[in-house]
N, C-alpha and C positions, 0 to 999 in steps of 0.2 A: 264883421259887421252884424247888428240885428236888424232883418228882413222879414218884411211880412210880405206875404204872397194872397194878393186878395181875387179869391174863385179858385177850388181846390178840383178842381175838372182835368183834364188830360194835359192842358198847354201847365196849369199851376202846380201840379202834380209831379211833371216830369226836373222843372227846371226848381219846383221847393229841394223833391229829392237833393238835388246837384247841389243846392246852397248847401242845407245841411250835412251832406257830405264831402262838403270844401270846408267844415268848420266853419260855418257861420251859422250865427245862432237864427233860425228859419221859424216862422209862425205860418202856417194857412189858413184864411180868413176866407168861411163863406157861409150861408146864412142858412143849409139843409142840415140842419140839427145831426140826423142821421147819419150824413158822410163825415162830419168832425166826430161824431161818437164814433165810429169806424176806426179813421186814422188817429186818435188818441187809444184806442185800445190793440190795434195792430198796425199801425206804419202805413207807410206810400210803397207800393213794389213794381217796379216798373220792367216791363218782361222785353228781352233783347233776344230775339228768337228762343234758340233752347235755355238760355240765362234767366233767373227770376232773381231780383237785388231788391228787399224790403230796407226799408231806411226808417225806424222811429223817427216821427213828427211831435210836434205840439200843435194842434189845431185848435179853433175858438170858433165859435158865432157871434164875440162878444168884444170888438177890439178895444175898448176902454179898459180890460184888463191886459191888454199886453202893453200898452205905453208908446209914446211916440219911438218911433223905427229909423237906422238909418237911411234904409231902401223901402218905398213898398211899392212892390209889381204889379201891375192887375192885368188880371188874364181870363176876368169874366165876357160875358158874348156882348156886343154891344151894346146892344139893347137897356141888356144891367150898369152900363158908365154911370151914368149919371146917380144912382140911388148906390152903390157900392162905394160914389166917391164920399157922398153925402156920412154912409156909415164907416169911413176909414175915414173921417176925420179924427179921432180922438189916437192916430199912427203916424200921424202929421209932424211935425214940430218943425223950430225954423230952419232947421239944417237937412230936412228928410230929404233926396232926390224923388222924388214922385215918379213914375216911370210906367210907361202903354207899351207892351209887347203885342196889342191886340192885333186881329183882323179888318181888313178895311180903312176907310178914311171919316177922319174927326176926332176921332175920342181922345188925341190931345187938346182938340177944342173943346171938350166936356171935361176936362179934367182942370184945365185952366179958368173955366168959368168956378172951379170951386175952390182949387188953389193958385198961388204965386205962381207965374209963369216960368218966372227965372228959377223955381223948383223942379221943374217937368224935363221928364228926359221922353223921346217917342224913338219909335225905329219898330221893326222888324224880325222878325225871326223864321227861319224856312224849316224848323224843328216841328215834329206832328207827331199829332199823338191818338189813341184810340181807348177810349175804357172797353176795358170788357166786365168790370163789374165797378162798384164802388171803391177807390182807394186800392184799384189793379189797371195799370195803364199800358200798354203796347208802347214801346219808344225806338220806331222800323232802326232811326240809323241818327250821326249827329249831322247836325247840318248850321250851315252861316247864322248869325245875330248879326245885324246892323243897326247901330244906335247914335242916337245924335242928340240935341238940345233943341228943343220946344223954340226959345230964343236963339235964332241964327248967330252964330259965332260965340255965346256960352256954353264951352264943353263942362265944366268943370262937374254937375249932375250926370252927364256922358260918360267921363271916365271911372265915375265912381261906378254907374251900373257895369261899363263895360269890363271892368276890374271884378264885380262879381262873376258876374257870365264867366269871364276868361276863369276867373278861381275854382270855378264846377265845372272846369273840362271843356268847355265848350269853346267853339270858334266864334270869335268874336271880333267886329272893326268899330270905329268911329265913323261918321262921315258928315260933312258938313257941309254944304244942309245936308239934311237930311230929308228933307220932304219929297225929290227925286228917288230915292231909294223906298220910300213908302207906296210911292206913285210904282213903281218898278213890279212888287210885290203885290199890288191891288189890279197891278195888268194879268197877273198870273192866272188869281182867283176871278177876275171876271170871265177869264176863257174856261177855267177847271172845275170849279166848284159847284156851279150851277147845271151846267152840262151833264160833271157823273152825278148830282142829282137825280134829274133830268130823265137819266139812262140808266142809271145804276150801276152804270162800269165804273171798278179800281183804277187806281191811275197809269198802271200798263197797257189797259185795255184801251184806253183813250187816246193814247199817241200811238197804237198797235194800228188802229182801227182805220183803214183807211180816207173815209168822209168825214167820222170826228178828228181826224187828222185835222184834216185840210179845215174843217170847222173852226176849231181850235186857232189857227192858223190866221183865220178871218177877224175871230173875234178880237185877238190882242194886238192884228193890227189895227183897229178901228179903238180900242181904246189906247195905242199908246198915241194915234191922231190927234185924241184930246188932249193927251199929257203936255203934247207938242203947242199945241194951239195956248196953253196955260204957261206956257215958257219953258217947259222941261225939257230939256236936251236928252232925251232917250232913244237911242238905235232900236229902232223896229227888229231889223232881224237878228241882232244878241238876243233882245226879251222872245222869236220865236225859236229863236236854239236853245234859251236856256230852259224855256215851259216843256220845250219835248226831252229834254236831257233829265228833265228832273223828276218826269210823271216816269221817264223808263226806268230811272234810279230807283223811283219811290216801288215799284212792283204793283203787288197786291192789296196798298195802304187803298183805305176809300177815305174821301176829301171829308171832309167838315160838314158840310152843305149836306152829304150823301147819309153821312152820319145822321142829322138834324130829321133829314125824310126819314129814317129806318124808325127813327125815336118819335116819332110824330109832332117835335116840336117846330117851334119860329125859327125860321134861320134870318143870317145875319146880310142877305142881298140889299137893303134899303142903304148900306154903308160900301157896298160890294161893283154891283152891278148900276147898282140905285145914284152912287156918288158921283160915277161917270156920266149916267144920263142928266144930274144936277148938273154936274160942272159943261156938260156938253150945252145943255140947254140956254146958261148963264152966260157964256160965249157965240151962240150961235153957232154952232154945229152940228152935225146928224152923227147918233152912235142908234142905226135902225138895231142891230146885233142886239146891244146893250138893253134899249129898250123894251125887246123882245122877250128876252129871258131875265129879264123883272118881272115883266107883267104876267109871264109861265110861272114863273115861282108864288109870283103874288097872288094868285087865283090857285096856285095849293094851298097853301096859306090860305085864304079864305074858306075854300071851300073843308077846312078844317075847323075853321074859327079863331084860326091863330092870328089875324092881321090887323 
């Protein structure tokens, strides 16, 4: 298949690697001039503790030169949906599966407001990643993909990404719907992301730690309350077995969110933490938790200028 991977950052970085080294012809599409000068003059190398695997890329800032794509991923931070969909139109054509590996909740709603819906594949991915420089990414360990179709009961854009993922190695399912499995993975990050933030503990430290334990513990029940009340059928205590099994898994990695403070950039909570307090609020329900560490995040975020 030809793939483009739009946002060439640690999540697009790790899984372009994977495409092009399953033989498929793989594009990265993002708009820092510098980092596509980077990975066209030396590859994507993605470091697996002592292992370091460079992969030649072809990168663009320019997709009207690459042509419509079979697949194209995007793996920009929220925020960027809407303007990255806008420029990955000319990657588009009538048979592309469109496809959100993002973080958070919507940006299949931002990606269907610019394409066909019955194009859009959404889901999941528990794979993480870390730069440590431009076009140099940390990739701790492999972990699940969960994909599904935008439109309930059209798999057929589903199996084509899933068919990629699985081609690079990765674990990979179907599920249908799929918006329970999003909702599953957005329980995760409202308890982890904001928190090592927050604290600046790695993700050992956070299920190590006795009060952010139990913290941890608090928050995902209180957001999977909303899942419930929105009609999702999710086990409370699977999602807290599987957040403390997979911060212990993960070690040393720091969260997204932690990353975001080091860097002194915007993070991605108004889709995070933020979604849960919308949908709580839409329903009539209390997420105080959820609310809380928005408005903590939100007032870094300001008091940076980033909000």
């Amino acid at each position: 298949m030809k793939i483009a991977v739009v946002g060439a950052g640690a999540m697009g970085s790790i899984f372009g690697a994977r495409f092009e080294q399953a033989g498929h012809e793989t594009i990265l599409v993002d708009v820092v001039e510098a980092l596509v000068e980077r990975i066209n003059d030396v590859g994507v190398t993605i470091v697996r503790g002592d292992q370091e695997t460079t992969t030649p890329l072809r990168a663009t800032t320019d997709p009207s030169s690459v042509g419509a794509a079979d697949v194209v991923v995007f793996f920009t931070k929220c925020y960027h949906t809407a303007s990255a969909a806008e420029l990955a139109q000319p990657l588009v054509g009538d048979d592309t599966v469109v496809a959100s590996l993002q973080n958070g909740w919507g940006n299949g709603d931002v990606l269907a407001a610019a394409f066909p819906p019955e194009q859009i594949a959404i889901g999941v991915t528990y794979n993480s990643g870390l730069v440590l420089e431009p076009a140099r990414v940390v990739h701790p360990g492999d972990q699940p993909t969960i994909v599904g179709s935008f439109v309930d009961g059209d798999t057929g854009g589903a199996r084509r990404l899933a068919q990629a993922v699985g081609d690079a190695g990765l674990e990979v399912s179907i599920a249908e719907p799929v918006r329970p499995e999003i909702w599953k993975k957005l329980i995760l990050n409202t308890a982890t992301l904001p928190t090592s933030a927050l604290t600046g503990m790695n993700a050992a430290l956070l299920t190590e730690n006795a009060d952010i334990h139990d913290m941890l513990t608090d928050i995902a029940h209180e957001s999977v309350g909303v899942a419930r009340a929105l009609g999702y059928e999710i086990d409370p205590e699977e999602r807290v077995e599987t957040i403390h099994a997979l911060l212990a898994k993960a070690g040393p990695s720091k969260a997204s969110m932690l990353q975001d403070f080091e860097a002194g950039r915007r993070t991605e909570i108004d889709v995070i933490n933020g979604a849960v307090v919308k949908a709580a609020d839409e329903i009539g329900v209390q997420a105080p938790l959820n609310r809380m560490l928005l408005r903590l995040v939100k007032g870094w975020e300001a008091m940076r200028g980033l909000s």
